[in-house]
N, C-alpha and C positions, 0 to 999 in steps of 0.2 A: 925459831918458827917463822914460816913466809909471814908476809903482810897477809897474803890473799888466804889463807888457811884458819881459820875461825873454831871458836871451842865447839863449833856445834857439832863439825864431823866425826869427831871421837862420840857425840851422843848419838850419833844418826848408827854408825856402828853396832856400837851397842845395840841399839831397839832390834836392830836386824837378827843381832846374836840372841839375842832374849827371843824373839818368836821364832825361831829355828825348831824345830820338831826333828830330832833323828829319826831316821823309818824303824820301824818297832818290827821284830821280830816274827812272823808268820808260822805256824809249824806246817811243813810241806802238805797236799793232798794225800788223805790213805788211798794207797793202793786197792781198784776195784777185781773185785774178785770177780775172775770167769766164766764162773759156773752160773754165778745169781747174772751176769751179763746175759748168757745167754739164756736164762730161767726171762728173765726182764722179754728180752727180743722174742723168744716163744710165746710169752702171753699175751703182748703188744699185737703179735700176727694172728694168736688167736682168734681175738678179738676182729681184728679188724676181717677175720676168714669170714666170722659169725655176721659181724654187720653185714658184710657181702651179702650172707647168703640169704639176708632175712630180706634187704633190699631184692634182691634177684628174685627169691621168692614171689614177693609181693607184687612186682613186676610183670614174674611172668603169670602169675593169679590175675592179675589186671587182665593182662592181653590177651587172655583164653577167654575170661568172662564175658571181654569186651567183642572179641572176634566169632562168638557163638550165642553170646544173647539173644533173647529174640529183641524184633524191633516192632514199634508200632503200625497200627493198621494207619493205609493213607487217608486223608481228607478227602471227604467227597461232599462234593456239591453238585447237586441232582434236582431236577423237578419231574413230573409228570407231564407229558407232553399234554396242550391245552388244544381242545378243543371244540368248536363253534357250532353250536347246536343249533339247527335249520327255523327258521319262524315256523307258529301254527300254522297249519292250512286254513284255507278260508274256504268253504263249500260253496258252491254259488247252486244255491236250491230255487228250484223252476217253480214259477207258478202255478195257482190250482192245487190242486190235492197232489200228494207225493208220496212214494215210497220207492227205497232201494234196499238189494238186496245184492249182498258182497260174498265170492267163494274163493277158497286161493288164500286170504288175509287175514287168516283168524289173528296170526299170531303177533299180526301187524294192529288188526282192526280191531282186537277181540272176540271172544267165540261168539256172541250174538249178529257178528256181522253177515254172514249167512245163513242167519233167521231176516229179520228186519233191519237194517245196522242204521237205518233216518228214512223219518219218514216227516211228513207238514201239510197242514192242510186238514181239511175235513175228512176224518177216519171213517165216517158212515158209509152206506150206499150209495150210489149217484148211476145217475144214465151210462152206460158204456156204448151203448151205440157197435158200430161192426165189431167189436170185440167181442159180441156176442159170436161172431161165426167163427171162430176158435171152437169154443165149445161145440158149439156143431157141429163141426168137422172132427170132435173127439169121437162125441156122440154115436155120430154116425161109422164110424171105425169100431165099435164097440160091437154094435151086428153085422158090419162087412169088414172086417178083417182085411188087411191087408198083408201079404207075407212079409214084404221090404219094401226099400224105397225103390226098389226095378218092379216092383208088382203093379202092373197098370189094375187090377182089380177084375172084377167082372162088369161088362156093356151097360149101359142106359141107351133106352133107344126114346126119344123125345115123341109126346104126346100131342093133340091137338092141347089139349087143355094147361099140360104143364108149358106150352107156350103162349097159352093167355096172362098166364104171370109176367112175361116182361110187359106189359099194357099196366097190370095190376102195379107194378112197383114204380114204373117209369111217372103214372099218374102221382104215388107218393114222393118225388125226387130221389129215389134209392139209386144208388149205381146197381146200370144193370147189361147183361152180355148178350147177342143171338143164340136164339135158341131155335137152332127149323125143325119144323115138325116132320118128324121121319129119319130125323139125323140120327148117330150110335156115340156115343165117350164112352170111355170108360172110367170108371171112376176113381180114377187118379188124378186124369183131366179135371174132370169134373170137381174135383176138389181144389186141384187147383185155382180155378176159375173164382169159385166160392171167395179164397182167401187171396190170390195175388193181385186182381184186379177189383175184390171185393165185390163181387156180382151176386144182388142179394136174389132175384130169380133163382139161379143155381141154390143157393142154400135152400131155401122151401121145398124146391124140385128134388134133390137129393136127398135130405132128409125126411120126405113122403116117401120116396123109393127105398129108402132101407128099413124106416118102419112098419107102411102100411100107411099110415095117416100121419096127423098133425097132432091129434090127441095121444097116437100112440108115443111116436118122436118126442113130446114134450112130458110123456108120464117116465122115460124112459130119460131124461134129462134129468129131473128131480131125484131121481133114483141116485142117477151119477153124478151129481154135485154133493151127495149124503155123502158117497160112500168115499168121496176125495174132501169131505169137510170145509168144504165148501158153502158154510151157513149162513155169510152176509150175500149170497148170490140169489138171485130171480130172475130166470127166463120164462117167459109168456108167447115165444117167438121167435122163429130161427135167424131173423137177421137183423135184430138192434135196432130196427126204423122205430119200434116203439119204446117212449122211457122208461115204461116199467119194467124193462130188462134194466136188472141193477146191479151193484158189484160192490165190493170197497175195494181200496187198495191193497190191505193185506192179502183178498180173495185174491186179489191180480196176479200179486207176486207167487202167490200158489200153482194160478194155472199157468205163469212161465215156466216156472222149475217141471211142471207136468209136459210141458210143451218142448221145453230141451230135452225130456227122456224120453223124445217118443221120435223115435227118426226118419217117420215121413209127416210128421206136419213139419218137424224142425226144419227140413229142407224145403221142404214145399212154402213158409212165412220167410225162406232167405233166399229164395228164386226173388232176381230182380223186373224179371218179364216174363211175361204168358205167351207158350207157345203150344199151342191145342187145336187141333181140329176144326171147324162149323165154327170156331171163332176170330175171326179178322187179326192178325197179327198187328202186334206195335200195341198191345194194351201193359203198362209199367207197373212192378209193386207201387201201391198207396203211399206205402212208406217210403218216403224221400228222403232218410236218411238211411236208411241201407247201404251197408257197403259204405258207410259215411265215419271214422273214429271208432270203428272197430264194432260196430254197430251189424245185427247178423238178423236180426229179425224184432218184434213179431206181429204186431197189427194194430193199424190204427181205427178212428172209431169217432168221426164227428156226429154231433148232433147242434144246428145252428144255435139252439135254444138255450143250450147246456154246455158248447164250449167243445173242444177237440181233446181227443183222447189219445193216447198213446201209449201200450203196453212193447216194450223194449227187453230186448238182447245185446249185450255187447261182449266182445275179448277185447280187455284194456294189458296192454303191455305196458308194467311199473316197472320192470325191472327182478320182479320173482323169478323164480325159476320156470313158473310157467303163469300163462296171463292169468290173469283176473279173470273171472267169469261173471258178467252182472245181471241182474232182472231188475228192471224196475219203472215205473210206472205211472202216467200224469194225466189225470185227470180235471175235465173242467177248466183248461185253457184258454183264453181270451180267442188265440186264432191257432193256426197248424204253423203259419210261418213262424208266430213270437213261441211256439212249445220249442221247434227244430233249433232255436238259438239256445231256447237254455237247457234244454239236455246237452247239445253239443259244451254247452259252459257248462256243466256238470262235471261231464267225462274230463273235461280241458282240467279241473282243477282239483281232481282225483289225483290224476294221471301228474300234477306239477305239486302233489301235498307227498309225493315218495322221493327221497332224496338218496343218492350214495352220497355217504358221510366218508371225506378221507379219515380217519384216526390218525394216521403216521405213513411217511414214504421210509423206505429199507434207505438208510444210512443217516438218517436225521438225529442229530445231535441233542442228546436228553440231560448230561452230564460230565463233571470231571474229578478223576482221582488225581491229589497230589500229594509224594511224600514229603519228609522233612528234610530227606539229603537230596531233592532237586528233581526227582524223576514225576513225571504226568502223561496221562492218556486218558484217549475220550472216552464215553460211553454211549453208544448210538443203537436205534435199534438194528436188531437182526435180519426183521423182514418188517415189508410193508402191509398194512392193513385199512380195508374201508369195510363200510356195513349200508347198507339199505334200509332207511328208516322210514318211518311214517311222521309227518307231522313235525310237531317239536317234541317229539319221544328224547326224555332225560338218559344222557353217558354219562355214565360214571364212570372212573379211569382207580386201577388200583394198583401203586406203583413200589416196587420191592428190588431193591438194588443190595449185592452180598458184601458184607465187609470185604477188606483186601488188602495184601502187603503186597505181595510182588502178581506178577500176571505176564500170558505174554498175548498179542494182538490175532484177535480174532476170538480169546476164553469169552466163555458165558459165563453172565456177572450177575443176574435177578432177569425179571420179566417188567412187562408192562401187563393189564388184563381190562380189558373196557368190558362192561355192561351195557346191552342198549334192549330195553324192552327183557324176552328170554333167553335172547342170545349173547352168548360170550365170545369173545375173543380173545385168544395172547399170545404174545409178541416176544423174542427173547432179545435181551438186552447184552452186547456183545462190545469189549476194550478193542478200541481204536487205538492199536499201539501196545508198547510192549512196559511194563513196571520192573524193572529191574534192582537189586536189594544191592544195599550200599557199600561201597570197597572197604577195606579195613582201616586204611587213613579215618577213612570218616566214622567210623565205626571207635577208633582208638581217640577220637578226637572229642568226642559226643557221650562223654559216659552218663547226662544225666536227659539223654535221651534214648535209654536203651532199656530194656526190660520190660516190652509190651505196654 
């Protein structure tokens, strides 16, 4: 044995032999049978046919669902167009006693506005002064007829004595006209005269001539203030010089509306000048406001003592379909210059208490629909609309816009409908633009927004 060889390598040996394991015996795989191979491979694809088809199924159930559902209506955000209702009017009422009477505006002013629609002042009797030759000049058409306003009448040929009446009234301060003795009018003239230049001569003179006297003229006056109802009226006198010819204001506005229906004094109180025979040319209506604001007649009526009087006609153009027609009446005025301002302010603020109200111009934007897959268009109105109001008469605005999924530009979507006073208005509400329903990506993509 070497030096270098040691007892240990015959142990190291050994251990190696001792843990040596021979490979142990295996019995081969059994042979698989081909029949159950391909039973195995038929069930496998079975299966797997069936998963398919439940998948693919439900697939395709999804995508029909999803591609035909309905969808939701879009968001709309909407208001009612606003707006701005006019301030009150403010009346500007004349001094003295007052009343007016309005036709044309019931439905602006209410039905009573063509009864009395404001009156102020003292309701009683009072002096009326030449507005008493009005009624005279009814009066007296009452026994001389006239056929029309081309009917000069039948002659007056002038007395001595009915030309001592210009002496008689000139001595009381009355306005008064020539009268020669031996001269012819007729009495168309002659009424005129009465009433354009207020020539109270003529009144006395003609109302003797179509009576007979002064007592018959005046029984025949009472007569016809009954039978026109006329019961706060007294005349004593065909020409107002004296006070106790008296009136109220309601009588007033009675004998206008009598005085618009009767179409030769209503022309004869809106002649601006006298143009007659035996009387000097260049004498003006009284009434200084004639032809002034729409102003057409009908006579005035001072008494120093008692203050100026004023019984009035006017056509106020507000904007109705046809003007306004007014009567109305001021009594007991300070002077004639401060009455001419404030009827003129009267009319002025009539005529600025009627407003056209825009509601809406045609294309003004009221709203917008937006869907959830991205689509939006406006909502504007259809047409434009104003109204013509009185006052601060309340609109009220009633606003109805349709649900909506798809639409195309130019669809009618709801209305608008204003109230003002009895009149309606409405408006139709019309898509600016076109709502188109959503492609099928978005539609397949969105399933828990589908289903209305």
């Amino acid at each position: 044995m070497r030096a270098d060889q040691g007892p240990t390598d015959g142990v190291s040996r050994l251990t190696e032999l001792m843990r040596y394991e021979p490979p142990r015996d295996e019995p081969p795989p059994a042979p698989v049978d081909p029949v159950r191979r391909r039973r195995r491979r038929r069930r496998r694809g079975l299966v797997a046919g069936i998963v398919g088809l439940v998948i693919a199924s439900l697939l395709g159930g999804y995508s029909a669902y999803a591609l035909t559902a309905p969808i939701g209506n879009a968001t709309l955000d909407a208001a009612a167009p606003a707006v701005d209702v006019p301030a009150a009017a403010q009346i500007a009422i004349p001094g003295g006693a007052f009343a007016l009477s309005v036709s044309g505006a019931d439905e602006y002013l209410g039905p009573e506005a063509s009864g009395i629609w404001m009156s102020a002042g003292d309701a009683g009797p009072q002096p009326m002064a030449s507005i008493t030759k009005v009624i005279t000049a009814l009066v007296i058409l009452e026994a001389k007829p006239l056929a029309g306003v081309d009917d000069p009448g039948p002659t007056i040929t002038f007395t001595t004595a009915q030309n001592a009446l210009y002496d008689k009234y000139y001595l009381l301060g009355a306005t008064i006209a020539r009268m020669t003795v031996g001269a012819s009018m007729s009495e168309r003239d002659a009424l005129e005269a009465m009433l354009i230049i207020s020539a109270s001569n003529y009144a006395e003179v003609v109302s003797t001539w179509a009576y007979g006297s002064q007592g018959a003229f005046l029984s025949a006056t009472r007569d016809w203030l009954a039978a026109n109802g006329l019961a706060g009226t007294t005349i004593v006198e065909p020409t107002g010089i004296d006070p106790r010819n008296v009136s109220t204001p309601a009588d007033l506005i009675a004998l206008g509306r009598i005085v618009a229906a009767n179409p030769v004094i209503a022309q004869i109180v809106g002649t601006p000048t006298l143009d007659v025979p035996v009387i000097p040319p260049g004498g003006t209506n009284t009434n200084e406001l004639l032809g002034v604001d729409g102003i057409t007649g009908i006579k005035t009526g001072t008494l120093e003592e008692y203050g100026a009087n004023l019984l009035f006609s006017a056509t106020l153009p507000v904007g109705t379909e046809q003007p306004l027609q007014l009567i109305g009446v001021v009594m007991g005025h300070v002077a004639d210059d401060a009455l001419n301002r404030d009827v003129r302010a009267l009319l002025a603020s009539i005529r600025e208490g009627f407003h056209t109200v825009v509601l809406g111009e045609q294309g003004d934007q009221v709203g917008t629909y937006t869907t959830a897959w991205g689509e939006s268009a406006g909502i504007r109105l259809g047409d434009g609309a104003s109204v013509l109001t009185w006052s601060d008469t309340p609109i009220t605005v009633a606003f109805e816009v349709d649900p909506l999924t798809t639409g195309d530009d130019g669809d009618e979507v709801g209305t608008v409908t204003w109230t003002v006073g009895t009149e309606t208005l409405e408006v139709p509400l019309v898509l600016d633009g076109s709502i188109r329903p959503p492609d099928a990506w978005w539609r397949l993509t969105h399933p828990f927004e589908l289903g209305g």
